[in-house]
N, C-alpha and C positions, 0 to 999 in steps of 0.2 A: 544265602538262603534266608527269607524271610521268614522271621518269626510270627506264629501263629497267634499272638497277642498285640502284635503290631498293622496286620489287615484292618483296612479302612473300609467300614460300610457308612451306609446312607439311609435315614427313614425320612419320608416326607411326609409332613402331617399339615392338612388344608383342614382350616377352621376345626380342627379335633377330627380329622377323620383323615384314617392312612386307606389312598389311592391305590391298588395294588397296581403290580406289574411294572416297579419301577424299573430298568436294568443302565438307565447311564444318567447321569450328572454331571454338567461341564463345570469347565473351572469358573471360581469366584475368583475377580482381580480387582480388588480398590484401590484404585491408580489415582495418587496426587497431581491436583493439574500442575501444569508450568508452563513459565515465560521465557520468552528471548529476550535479554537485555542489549543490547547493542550498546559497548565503549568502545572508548581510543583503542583498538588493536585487538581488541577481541569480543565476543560475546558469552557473556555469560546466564545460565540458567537456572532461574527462581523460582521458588513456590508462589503459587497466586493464590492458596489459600479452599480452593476447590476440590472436592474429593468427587470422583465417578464411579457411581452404582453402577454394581454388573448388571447386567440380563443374569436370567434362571435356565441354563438348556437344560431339558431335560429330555427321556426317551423312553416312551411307555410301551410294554409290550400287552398287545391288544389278546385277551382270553373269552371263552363264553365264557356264558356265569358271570360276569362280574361289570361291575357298572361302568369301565374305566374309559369306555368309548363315550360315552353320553355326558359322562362326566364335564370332559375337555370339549366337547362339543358345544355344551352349555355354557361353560365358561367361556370359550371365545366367542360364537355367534349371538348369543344372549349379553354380550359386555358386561360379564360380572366380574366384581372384584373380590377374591380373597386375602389373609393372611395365610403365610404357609410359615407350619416351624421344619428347620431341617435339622435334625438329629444324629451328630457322628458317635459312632460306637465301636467299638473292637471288636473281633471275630467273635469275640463270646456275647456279644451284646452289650457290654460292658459301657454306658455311656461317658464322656469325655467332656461334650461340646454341646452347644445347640447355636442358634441362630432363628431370631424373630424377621421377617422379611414380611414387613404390613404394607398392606394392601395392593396386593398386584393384580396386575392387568395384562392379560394372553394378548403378546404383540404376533407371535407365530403359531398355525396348527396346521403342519405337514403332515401326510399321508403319502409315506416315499413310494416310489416307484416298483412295479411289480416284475421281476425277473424269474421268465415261465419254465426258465431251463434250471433253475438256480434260485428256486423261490425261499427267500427267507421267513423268519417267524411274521406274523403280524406286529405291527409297530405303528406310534404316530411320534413324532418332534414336536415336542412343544418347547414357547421362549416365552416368560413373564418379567415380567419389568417391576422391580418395588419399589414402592413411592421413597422406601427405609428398612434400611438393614441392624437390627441391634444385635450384637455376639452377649448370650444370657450364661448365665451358670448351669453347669451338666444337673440335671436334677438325678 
């Protein structure tokens, strides 16, 4: 059973302003590049010194009232760019973590498919790309 101080949430904060209707977050993976070395009878595999930024998935659930369609809208068809902070906290709110992620750029904006038998909430997919990821101290 999982402890109730161990749940993992998520805030996302674009330029000082939390986006409502967040409900998914993909995984962050910063993957060291590497080489194939080819010797006598075998090859072996090295660092080249390169580290790869993730993409940002994320999964907004769409509400009236609230700006979060226009939002992403603007940001990808307008080609803006912001900074987002992602802020991990504990069930209680309790913050832990954060993460500076400057200045991205909306590489994806999905508007899934409608299933008339079986219609789910309103939602869009968004994927941002950041130029840079800094891990800051939980304030």
């Amino acid at each position: 059973m999982q402890q109730h101080a161990m749940a993992l949430k998520r805030r996302i904060i674009i330029d000082g302003n939390e986006i409502p209707g967040l409900v998914k977050f993909g995984v962050k993976n910063f993957e060291e590049g590497t080489l194939e070395v080819p010797e006598f009878q075998r090859t072996r595999v090295i660092e080249n010194g390169i580290t790869k930024y993730p993409a940002l998935e994320m999964t907004y659930k769409i509400e009236r009232g609230t700006s979060t369609l226009d939002f992403w809208r603007n940001y990808k068809f307008n080609k803006e760019t912001h900074s987002i902070t992602e802020i991990l906290t504990d069930a209680d709110g309790v913050e832990f973590s954060r993460w500076l992620h400057q200045d991205c750029k909306c590489v994806k904006y999905e508007e899934p498919e409608t299933d008339l038998a079986n219609p789910p909430y309103a939602q869009i997919n968004i994927v941002v790309l950041p130029w840079d990821s800094i891990p800051l101290a939980a304030e």
